[in-house]
C-alpha positions as CSV (number, residue, x, y, z in Angstrom):
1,X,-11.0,109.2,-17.8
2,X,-12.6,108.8,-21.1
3,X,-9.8,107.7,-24.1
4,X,-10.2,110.9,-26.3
5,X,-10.1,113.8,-23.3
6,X,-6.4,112.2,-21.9
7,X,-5.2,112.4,-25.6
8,X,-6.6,116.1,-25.4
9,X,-5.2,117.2,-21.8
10,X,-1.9,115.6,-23.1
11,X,-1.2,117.4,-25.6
12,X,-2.4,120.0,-24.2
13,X,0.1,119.9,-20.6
14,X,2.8,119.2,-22.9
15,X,2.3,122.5,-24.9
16,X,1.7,124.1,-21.3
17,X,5.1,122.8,-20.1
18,X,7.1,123.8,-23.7
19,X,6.2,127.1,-24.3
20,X,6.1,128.2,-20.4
21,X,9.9,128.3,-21.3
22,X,9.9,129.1,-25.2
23,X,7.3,132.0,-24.6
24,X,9.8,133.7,-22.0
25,X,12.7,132.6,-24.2
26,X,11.4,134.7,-27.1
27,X,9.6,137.6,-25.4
28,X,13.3,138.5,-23.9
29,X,15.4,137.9,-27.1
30,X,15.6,141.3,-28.1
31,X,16.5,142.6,-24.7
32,X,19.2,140.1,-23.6
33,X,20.9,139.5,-27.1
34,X,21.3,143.2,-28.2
35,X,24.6,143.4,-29.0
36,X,25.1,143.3,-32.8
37,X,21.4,142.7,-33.1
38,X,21.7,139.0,-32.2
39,X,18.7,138.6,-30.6
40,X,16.5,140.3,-33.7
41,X,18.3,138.1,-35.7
42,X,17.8,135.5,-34.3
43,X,13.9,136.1,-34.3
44,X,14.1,136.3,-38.0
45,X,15.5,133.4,-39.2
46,X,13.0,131.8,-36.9
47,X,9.5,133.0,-38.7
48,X,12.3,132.4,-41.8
49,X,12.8,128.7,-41.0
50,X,8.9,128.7,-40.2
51,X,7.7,129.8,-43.3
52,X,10.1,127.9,-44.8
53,X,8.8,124.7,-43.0
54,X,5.0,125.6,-43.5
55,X,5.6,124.9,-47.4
56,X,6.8,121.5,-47.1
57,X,7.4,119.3,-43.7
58,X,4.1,119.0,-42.2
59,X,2.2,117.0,-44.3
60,X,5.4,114.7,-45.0
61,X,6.5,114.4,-41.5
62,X,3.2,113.7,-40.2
63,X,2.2,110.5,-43.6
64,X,6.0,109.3,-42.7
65,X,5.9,109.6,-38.0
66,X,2.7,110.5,-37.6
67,X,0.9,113.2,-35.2
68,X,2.9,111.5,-32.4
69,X,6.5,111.2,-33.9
70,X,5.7,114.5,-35.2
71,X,5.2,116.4,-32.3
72,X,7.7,114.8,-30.0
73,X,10.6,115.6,-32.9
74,X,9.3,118.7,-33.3
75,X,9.4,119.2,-29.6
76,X,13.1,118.3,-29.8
77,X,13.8,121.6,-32.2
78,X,12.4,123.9,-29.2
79,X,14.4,122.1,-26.5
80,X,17.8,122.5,-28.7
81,X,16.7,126.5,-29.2
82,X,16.5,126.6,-25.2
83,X,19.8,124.9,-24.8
84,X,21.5,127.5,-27.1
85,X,20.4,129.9,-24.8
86,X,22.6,129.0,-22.0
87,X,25.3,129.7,-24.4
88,X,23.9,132.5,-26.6
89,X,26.3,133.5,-29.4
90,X,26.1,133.9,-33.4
91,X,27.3,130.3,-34.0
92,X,24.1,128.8,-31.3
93,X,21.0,131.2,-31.1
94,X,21.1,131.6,-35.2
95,X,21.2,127.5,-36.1
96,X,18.6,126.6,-33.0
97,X,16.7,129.5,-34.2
98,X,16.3,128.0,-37.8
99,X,15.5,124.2,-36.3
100,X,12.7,125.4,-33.9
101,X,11.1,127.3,-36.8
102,X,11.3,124.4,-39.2
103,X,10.2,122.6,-36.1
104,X,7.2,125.0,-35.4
105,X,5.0,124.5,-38.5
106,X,4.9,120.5,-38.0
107,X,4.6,120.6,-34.2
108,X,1.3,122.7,-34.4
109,X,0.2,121.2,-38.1
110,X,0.8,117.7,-36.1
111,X,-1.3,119.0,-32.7
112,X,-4.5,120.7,-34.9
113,X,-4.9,117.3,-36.8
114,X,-4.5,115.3,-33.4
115,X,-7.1,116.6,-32.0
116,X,-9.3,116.8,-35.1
117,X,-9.3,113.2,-35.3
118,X,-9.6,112.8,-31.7
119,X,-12.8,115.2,-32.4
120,X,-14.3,113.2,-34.8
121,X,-13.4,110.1,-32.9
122,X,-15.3,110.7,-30.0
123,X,-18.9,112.3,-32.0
124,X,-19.0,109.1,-34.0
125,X,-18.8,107.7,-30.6
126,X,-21.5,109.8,-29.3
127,X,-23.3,110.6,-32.3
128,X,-23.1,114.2,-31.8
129,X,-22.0,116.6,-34.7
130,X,-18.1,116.6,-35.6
131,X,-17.8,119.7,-35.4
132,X,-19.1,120.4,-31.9
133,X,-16.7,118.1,-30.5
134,X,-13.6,119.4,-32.0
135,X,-14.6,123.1,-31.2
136,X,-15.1,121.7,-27.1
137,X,-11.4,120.1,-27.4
138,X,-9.9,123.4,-29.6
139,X,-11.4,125.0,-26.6
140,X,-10.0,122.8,-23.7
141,X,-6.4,122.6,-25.5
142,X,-6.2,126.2,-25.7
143,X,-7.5,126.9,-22.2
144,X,-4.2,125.3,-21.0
145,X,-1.9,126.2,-23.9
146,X,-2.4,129.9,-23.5
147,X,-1.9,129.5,-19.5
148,X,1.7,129.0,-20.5
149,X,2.0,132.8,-21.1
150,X,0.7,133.5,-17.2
151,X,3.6,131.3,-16.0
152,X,5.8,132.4,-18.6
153,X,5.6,136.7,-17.9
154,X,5.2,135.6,-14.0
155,X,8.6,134.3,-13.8
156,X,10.1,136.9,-16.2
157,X,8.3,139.8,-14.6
158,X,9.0,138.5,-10.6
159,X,12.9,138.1,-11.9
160,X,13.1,140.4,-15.0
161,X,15.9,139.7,-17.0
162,X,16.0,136.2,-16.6
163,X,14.6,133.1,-18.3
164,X,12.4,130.5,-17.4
165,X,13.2,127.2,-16.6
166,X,14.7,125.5,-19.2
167,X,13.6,122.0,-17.8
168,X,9.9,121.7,-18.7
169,X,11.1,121.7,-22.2
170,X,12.6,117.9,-21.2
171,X,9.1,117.6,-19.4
172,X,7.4,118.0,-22.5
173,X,9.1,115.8,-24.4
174,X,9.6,113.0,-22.1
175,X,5.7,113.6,-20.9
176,X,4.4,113.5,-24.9
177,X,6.4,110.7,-25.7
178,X,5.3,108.1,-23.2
179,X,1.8,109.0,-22.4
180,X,0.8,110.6,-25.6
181,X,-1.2,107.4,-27.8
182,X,-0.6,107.4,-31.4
183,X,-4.1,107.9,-33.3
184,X,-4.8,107.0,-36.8
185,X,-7.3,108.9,-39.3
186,X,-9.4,106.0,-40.2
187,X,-10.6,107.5,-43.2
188,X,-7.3,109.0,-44.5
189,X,-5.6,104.9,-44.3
190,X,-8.7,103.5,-46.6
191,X,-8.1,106.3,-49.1
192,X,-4.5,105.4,-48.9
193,X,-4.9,101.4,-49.5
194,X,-6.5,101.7,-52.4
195,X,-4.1,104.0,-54.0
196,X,-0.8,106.1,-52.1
197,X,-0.1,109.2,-52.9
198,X,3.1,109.7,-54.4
199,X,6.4,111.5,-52.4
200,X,5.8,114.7,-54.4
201,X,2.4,115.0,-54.3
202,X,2.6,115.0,-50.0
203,X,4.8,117.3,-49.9
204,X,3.4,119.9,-52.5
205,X,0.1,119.1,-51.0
206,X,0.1,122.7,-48.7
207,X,0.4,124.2,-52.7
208,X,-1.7,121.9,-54.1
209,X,-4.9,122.6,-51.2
210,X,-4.9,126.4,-52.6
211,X,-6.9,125.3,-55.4
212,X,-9.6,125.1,-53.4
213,X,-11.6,128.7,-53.2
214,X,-12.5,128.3,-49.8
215,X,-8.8,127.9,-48.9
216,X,-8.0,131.3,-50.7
217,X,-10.4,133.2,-49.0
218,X,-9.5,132.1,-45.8
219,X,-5.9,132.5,-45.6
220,X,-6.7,136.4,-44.5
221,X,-7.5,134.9,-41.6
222,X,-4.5,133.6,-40.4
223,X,-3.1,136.3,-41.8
224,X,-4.9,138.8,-39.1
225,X,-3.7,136.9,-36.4
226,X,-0.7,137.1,-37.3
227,X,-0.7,141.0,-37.6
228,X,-2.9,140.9,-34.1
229,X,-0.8,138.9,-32.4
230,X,2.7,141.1,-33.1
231,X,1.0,144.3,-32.3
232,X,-0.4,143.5,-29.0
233,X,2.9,141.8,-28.1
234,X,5.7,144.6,-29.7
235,X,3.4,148.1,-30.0
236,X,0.9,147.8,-27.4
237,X,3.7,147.0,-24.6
238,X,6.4,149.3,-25.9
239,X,4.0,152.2,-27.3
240,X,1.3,151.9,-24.7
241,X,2.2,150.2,-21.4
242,X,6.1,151.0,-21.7
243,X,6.0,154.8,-22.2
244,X,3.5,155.5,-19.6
245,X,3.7,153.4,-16.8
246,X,7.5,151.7,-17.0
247,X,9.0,148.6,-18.4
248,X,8.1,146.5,-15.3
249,X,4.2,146.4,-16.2
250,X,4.7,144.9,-19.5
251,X,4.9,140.8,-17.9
252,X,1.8,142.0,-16.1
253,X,-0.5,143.3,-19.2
254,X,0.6,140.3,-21.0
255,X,-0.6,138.0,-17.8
256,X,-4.1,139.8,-18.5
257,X,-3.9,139.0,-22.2
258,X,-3.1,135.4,-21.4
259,X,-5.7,134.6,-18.6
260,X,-8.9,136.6,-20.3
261,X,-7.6,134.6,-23.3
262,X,-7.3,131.0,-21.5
263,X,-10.7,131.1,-19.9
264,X,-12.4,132.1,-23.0
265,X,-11.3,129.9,-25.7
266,X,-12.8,127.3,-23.0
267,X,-15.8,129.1,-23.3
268,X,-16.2,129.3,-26.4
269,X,-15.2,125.9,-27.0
270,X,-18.5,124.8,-25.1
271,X,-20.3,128.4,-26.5
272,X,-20.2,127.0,-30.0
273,X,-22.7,124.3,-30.1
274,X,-25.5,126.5,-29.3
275,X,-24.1,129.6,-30.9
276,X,-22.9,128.4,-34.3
277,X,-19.3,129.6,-34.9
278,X,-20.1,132.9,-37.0
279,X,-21.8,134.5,-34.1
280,X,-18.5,133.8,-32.6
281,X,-16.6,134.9,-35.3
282,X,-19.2,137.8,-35.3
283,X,-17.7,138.6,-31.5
284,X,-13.9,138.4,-31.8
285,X,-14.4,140.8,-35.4
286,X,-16.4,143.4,-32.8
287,X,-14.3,143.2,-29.9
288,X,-11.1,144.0,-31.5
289,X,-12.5,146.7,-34.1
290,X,-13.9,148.5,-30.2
291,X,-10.4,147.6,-29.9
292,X,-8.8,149.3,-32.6
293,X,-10.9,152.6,-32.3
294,X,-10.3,153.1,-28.8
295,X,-6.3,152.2,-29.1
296,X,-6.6,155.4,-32.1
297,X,-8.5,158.1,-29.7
298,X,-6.9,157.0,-26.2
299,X,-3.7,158.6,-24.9
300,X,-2.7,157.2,-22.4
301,X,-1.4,158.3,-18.8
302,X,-0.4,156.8,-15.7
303,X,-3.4,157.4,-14.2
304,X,-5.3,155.4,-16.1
305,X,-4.3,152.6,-14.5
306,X,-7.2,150.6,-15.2
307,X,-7.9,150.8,-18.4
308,X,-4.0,150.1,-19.8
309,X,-5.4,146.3,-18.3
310,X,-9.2,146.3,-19.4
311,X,-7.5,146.7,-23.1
312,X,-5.5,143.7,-23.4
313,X,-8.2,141.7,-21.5
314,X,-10.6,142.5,-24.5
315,X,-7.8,141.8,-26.5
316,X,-7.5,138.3,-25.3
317,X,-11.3,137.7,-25.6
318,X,-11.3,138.1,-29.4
319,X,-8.0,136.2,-29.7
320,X,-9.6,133.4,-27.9
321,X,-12.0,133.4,-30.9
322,X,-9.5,133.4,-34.0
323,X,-7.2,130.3,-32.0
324,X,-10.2,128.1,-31.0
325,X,-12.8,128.7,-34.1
326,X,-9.5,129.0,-36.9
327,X,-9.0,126.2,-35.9
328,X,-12.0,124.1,-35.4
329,X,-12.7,125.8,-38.6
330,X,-10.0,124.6,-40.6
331,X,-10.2,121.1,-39.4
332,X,-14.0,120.8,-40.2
333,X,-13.3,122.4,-43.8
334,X,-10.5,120.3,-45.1
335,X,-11.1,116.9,-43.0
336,X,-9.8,115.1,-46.0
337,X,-6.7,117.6,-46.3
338,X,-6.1,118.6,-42.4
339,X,-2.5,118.2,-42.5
340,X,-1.7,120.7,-45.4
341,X,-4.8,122.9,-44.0
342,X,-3.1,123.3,-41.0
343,X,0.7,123.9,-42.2
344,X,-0.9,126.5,-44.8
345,X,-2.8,127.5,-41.3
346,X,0.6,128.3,-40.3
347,X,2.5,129.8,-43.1
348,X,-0.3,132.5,-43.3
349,X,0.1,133.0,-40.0
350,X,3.5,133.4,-40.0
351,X,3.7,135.5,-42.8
352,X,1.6,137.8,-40.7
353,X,4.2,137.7,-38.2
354,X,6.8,138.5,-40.3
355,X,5.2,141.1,-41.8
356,X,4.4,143.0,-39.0
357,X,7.5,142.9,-37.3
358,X,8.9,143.8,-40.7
359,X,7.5,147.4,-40.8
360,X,7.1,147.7,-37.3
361,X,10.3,150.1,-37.2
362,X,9.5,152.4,-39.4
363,X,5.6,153.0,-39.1
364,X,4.0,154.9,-36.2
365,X,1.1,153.0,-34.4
366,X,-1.2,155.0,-36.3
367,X,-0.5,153.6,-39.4
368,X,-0.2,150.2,-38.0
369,X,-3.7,150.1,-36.3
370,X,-5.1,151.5,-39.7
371,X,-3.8,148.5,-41.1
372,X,-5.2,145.7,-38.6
373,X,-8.3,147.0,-39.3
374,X,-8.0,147.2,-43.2
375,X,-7.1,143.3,-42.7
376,X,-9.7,142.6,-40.4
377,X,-12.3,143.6,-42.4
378,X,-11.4,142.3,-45.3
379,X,-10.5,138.5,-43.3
380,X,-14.2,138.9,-41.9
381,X,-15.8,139.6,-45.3
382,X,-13.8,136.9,-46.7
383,X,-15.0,134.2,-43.9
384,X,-18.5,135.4,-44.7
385,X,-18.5,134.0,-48.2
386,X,-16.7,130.9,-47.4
387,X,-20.1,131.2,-45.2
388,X,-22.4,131.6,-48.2
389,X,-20.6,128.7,-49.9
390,X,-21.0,126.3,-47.3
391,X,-24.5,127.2,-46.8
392,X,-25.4,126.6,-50.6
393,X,-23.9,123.3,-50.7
394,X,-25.7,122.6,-47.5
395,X,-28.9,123.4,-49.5
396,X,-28.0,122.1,-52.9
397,X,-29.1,118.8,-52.0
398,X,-32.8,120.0,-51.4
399,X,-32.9,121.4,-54.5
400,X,-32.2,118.1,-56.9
401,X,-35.6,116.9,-54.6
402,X,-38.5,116.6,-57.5
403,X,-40.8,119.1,-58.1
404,X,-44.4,119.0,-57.2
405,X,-46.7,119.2,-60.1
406,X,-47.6,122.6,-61.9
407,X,-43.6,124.2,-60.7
408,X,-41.6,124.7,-63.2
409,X,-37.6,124.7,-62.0
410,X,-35.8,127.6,-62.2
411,X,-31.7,128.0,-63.1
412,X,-29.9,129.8,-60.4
């Protein structure tokens, strides 16, 4: 098997194997920790420890370990959250709660830039575009990654009430730690000879990358899929799918979500080449406002069977856009800056999470849908002049060309 695609399916089984447990772990924390409000708790100071960690750790923890070290440490946090399951109280859901979501930001931060590199690796290789290749593995990594919520609702929704295996956490570690092959960024260690970067500048570096315009437009994209992501998994199930057909189809909705989601971002990881990513982009922004609009007029009855599926499938296939192309599209963007691209990446997305989950008590689904597609729109406008500036310095070049006799050049 060619060198770059094991690194890829690596990574990518060992994501499969640790969050076919975490994802169960966290979808059941409300329901099996209620007393006291452990298990909300418990969910909060995890996005807190992740936003927390998004500032700082990723960009110092991958310079000092690496994306390997990185990865496999942060690999360690989720396994200590599982094993404070098995003996849930205040004194060990709350402290694993804050270590996997320090651990969370570095752990993906550390897997985006893997497979960047490994992107780039392989086109130079090839001598196909950069970006083409690290869509196709984006697209590949996620095709397995979100498989890990089929397995995950499967086993909570054949034996509801009850975790997942706890032992493919140890899987994932032991499984990343010998197979996985530590990869170096070429252009990031000549940068670095000639002059290194001092302790505070790496780990201000997430703050120091929002200087760049491009940067602040796209954080709203995170953002969104943050808000997307907490709707479809609290309101959709509880306000949708719980009321009318019973608690026991909720594991099966979220099976939908996760395989229409798998097989696309595959899709559209090979899609991308021919497409371009904004008609992708162009796509996910479509499918959920349909989305949106039809979650606002439907009510929903139990004998609309159907159609309480065909909803979260659609929902999967515009999700499948923001994970792969967010991305791809961060990596390509900040090459030079993909580890603080990818924790801010993360913060913003967190912040979405947090958000959401913040208001969802006390805002009727209404309100909340009004507001996904206030964000949406403004996240897709935003990516369309990070669109505009791209293409301009694309162009710039042409325009230093000299002019033919008898023009006269113009100031734009």
């Amino acid at each position: 098997m060619e060198r770059n695609l094991r690194g890829v399916l690596v990574v990518s089984l060992g994501f499969l194997l640790l969050f076919t447990a975490y994802g169960g772990l966290q979808s059941l924390q409300s329901s099996l920790y209620s007393q006291e409000g452990l298990g909300v708790t418990a969910l909060s100071t995890l996005y807190g420890g992740m936003l927390l960690s998004s500032l700082f750790l990723p960009p110092l923890l991958i310079k000092t370990l690496g994306c390997k070290g990185t990865i496999v440490l942060s690999m360690c946090c989720y396994v200590a959250f599982s094993l404070g399951n098995f003996y849930a109280s205040w004194y060990t859901l709350v402290p694993t709660s804050i270590l996997l979501g320090l651990g969370a930001a570095p752990l993906w931060s550390a897997q985006g830039t893997y497979l960047t590199i490994l992107g780039n690796r392989r086109a130079e290789g090839t001598g196909q575009a950069g970006k083409d290749v690290v869509n196709q593995y984006f697209g590949i990594f996620f095709l397995i990654f979100q498989s890990s919520g089929v397995w995950g609702n499967l086993i909570s929704s054949l034996v509801f009430g009850q975790t997942p295996t706890q032992g493919s956490g140890v899987l994932a570690v032991l499984l990343t730690a010998v197979f996985l092959e530590p990869i170096k960024d070429a252009q990031r260690e000549s940068e670095e000879k000639r002059k290194a970067p001092p302790f505070w500048s790496t780990l201000l570096s997430t703050f120091k990358l929002l200087r760049d315009k491009r940067l602040r437009l796209l954080v709203l994209l995170p953002l969104y899929c943050g808000f997307e992501q907490a709707f479809l998994a609290g309101d959709y199930t509880r306000s949708y799918a719980t009321c009318a057909l019973g608690i026991q189809f909720v594991g099966y909705v979220m099976i939908c979500f996760a395989a229409v989601n798998a097989l696309c971002s595959l899709l559209y990881g090979k899609l991308s080449k021919f497409t371009g990513r904004a008609a992708l982009f162009a796509l996910g922004a479509v499918t959920h406002l349909s989305c949106i609009v039809a979650l606002l007029l439907w009510r929903p009855h139990p004998s609309q069977l159907p159609v309480f599926f065909v909803l979260p499938a659609l929902w999967g296939v515009a999700d499948a856009v923001w994970q792969t192309q967010n991305n791809a599209l961060f990596g390509v963007l900040f090459e030079k800056d993909k580890e603080a691209a990818f924790a801010s990446y993360r913060l913003w997305e967190a912040l979405g999470f947090v958000i959401a989950f913040g208001y969802s008590t006390f805002l009727c689904v209404s309100v909340k849908l009004y507001i996904l597609l206030a964000v949406l729109s403004l996240a897709v406008a935003a990516y369309a002049a990070v669109e505009c500036l791209e293409s301009r310095k694309a162009a710039r070049p042409l325009a230093s060309t000299p002019l033919a006799e008898g023009e006269t050049q113009t100031k734009m």
